[in-house]
C-alpha positions in Angstrom: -2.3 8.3 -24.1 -2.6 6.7 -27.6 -2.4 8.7 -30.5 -3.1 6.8 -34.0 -0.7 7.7 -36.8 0.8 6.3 -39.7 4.2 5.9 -40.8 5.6 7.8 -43.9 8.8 8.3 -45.1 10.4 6.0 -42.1 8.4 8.6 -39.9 5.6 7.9 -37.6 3.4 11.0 -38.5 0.5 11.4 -36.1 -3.2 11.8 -36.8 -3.9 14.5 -34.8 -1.9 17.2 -33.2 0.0 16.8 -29.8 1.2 19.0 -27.5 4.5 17.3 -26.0 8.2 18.7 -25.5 11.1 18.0 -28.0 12.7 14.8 -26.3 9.7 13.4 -24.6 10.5 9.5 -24.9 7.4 7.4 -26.8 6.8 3.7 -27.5 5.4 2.6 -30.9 2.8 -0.4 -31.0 3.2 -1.6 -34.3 -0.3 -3.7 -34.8 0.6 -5.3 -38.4 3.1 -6.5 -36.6 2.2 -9.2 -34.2 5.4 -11.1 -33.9 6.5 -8.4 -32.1 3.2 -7.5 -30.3 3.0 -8.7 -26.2 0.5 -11.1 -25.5 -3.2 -9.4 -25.6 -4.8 -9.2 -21.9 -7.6 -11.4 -23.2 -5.0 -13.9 -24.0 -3.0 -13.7 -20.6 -6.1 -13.8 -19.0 -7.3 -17.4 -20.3 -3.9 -18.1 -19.3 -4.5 -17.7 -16.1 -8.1 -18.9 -15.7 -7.1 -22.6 -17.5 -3.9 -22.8 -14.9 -6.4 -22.0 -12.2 -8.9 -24.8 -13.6 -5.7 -27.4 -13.2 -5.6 -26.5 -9.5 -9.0 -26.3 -8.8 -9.4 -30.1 -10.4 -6.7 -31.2 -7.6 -8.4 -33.6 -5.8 -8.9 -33.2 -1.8 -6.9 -35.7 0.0 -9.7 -35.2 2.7 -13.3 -35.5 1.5 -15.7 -35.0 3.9 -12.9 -33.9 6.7 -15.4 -31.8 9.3 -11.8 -30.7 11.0 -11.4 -27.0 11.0 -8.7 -24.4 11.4 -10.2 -23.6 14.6 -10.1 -27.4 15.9 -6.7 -27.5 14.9 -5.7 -24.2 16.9 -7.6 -25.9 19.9 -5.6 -29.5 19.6 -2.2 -27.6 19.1 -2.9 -24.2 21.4 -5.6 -25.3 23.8 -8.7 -23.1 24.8 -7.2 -19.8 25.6 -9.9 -17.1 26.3 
C-alpha cells in the first residue's frame, strides 16, 4: 500500500486516513531525496538488458557447427532405444 503524505513538524502526516494498528512498522520513500532512493526498476532493468547485449555479442567459437546435443548424446551414450 502507498499512502502520500507530507511531513510537518518532523511528522510524516498522511493524506488520507488509514486504518492500521498502533505499532504497525512502515517504510518512508523519501522522493526529494534521491541519494537515498534504490535504483528505479527502469534503471535496473537497462542494467540488465546492456549486460545481456555483452553476452549476446560473444562470438561463437563454432560457426556453422551442424553438431547437436543429440549427436553428442549418440557419440558419448550410443543409440539406446
Amino acid at each position: 500500500m502507498t499512502v502520500p503524505g507530507t511531513i510537518r513538524g518532523g511528522m510524516v502526516v498522511l493524506d488520507e486516513a488509514v486504518d492500521v494498528p498502533d505499532g504497525t512498522k512502515v517504510a518512508v520513500f523519501l522522493p526529494g531525496l534521491q541519494r537515498d532512493a534504490p535504483e528505479s526498476i527502469v534503471q535496473e532493468v537497462a542494467r540488465q538488458k546492456a549486460a545481456l547485449a555483452e553476452l549476446l555479442a560473444i562470438p561463437d567459437e563454432n560457426p556453422g557447427d551442424t553438431f547437436s546435443a543429440v549427436d553428442k548424446d549418440r557419440v558419448l551414450y550410443g543409440d539406446q532405444q
